[in-house]
C-alpha positions as CSV (number, residue, x, y, z in Angstrom):
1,X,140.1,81.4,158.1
2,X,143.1,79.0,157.8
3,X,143.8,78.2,154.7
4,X,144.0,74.3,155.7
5,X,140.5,74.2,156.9
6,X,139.2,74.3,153.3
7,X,137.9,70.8,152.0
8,X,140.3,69.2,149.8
9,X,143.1,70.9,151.4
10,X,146.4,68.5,151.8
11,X,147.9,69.4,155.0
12,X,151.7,69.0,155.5
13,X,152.8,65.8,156.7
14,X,156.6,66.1,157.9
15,X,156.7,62.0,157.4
16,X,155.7,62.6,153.6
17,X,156.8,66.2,152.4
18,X,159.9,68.2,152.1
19,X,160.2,70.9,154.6
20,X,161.9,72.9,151.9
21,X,158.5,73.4,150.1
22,X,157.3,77.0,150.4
23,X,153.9,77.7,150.4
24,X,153.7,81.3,148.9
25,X,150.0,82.7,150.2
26,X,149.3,81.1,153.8
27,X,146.7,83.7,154.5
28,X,144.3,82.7,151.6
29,X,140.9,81.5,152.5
30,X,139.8,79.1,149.7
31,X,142.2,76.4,147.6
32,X,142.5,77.2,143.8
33,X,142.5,74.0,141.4
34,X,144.0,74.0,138.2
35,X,141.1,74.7,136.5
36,X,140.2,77.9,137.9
37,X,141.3,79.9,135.2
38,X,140.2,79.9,131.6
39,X,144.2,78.2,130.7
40,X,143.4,74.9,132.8
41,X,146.1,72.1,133.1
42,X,149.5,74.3,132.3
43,X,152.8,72.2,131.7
44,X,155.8,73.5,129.6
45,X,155.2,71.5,126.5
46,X,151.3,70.4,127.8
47,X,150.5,66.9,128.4
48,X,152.1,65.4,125.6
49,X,155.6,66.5,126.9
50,X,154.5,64.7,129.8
51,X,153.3,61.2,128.0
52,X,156.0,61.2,126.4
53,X,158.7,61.6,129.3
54,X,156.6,59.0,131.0
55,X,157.1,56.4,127.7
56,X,160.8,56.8,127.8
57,X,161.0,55.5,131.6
58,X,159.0,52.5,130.5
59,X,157.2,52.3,133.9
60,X,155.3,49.1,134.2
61,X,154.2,47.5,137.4
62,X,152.5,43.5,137.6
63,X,150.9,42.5,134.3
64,X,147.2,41.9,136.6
65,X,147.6,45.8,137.7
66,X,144.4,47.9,137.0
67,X,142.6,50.6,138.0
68,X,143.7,54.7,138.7
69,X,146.3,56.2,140.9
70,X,145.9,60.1,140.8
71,X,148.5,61.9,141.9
72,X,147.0,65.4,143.5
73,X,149.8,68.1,144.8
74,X,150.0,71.8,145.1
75,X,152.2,73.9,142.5
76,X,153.0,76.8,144.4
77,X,153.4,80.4,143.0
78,X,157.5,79.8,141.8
79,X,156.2,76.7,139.7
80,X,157.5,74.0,142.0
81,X,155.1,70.7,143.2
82,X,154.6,69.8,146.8
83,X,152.3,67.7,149.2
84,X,152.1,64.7,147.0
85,X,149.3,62.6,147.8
86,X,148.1,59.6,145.6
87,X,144.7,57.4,146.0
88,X,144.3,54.5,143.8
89,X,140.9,53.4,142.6
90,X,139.1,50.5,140.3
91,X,137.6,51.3,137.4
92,X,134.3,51.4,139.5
93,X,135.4,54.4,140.8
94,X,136.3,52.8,144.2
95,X,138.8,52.5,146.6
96,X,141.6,49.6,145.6
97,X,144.6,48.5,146.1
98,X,146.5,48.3,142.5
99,X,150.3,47.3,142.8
100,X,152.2,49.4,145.6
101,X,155.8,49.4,143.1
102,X,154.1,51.0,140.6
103,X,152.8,53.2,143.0
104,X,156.0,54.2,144.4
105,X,157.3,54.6,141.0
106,X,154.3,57.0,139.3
107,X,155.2,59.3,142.3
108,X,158.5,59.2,141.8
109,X,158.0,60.5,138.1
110,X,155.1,62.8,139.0
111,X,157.6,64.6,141.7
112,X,160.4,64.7,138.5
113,X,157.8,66.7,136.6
114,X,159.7,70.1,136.5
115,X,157.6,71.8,133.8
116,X,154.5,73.6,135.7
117,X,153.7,77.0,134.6
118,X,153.0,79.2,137.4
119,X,149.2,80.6,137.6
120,X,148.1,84.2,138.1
121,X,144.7,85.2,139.1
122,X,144.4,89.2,139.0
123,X,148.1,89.6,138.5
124,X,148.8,87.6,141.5
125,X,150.9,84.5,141.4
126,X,148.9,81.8,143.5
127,X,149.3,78.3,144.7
128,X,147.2,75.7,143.1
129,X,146.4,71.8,143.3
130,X,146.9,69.9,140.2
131,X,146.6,66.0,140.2
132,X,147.5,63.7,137.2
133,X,145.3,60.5,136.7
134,X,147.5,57.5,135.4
135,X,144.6,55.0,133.9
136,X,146.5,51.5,134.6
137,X,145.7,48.5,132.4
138,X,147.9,45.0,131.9
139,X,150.3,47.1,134.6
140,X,150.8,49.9,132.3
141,X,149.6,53.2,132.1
142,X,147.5,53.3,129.1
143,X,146.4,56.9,129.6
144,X,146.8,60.3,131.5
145,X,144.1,62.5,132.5
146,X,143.3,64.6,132.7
């Protein structure tokens, strides 16, 4: 089975993702999440190393801004993030537009992120997805998840 025929899968889009982005282990049958070990969401210096990067950019977007954009991408087996995708929501848990700059700009700083700590399952580096939820409020982030 083709390892892009499992749900939740992100295909690559040549309009959206660098061709330079090397898949390690095309021939696996299933998608690994972050979660599927017992160390879950790995970043060099967790996710306070990541709030805190984000609070020195001082990313803001229109003050009426609210809602979630999650970020989901696949950290491959050298510790580098590919296939970006982002999907905004309401805080009803549905589909919304939120504020497209500070869209543009949260994916710009989630593909800066430089710190992901490559996974092994049986000592065997994998691929993984990982996403990072930015919980928008007054057209700031007020929290990360998760």
């Amino acid at each position: 089975m083709d390892r892009y025929k499992s749900v939740g899968d992100i295909d690559f889009d040549p309009q959206k993702d660098d061709t330079n982005f090397k898949i390690c282990d095309k021939n696996v049958s299933y998608s690994f999440q972050y979660y599927n070990d017992s160390k879950g969401f790995q970043y060099k210096g967790e996710k306070l190393a990541i709030e805190e990067k984000l609070k020195s950019l001082k990313i803001q977007g229109n003050e009426n801004s609210k809602g979630y954009i999650t970020v989901r991408f696949l950290v491959n087996c050298e510790g580098k993030a590919g296939l970006f995708r982002i999907q905004t929501m309401n805080f009803d848990y549905k589909e919304a537009a939120i504020d497209k700059n500070l869209e543009v700009q949260l994916l710009d700083f989630t593909k800066s992120l430089n710190g992901w700590i490559v996974k092994e399952i049986n000592n065997k580096k994998i691929d993984y997805y990982q996403y990072i939820t930015y919980k928008i409020e007054y057209g700031k982030v007020s929290e990360i998840l998760p």
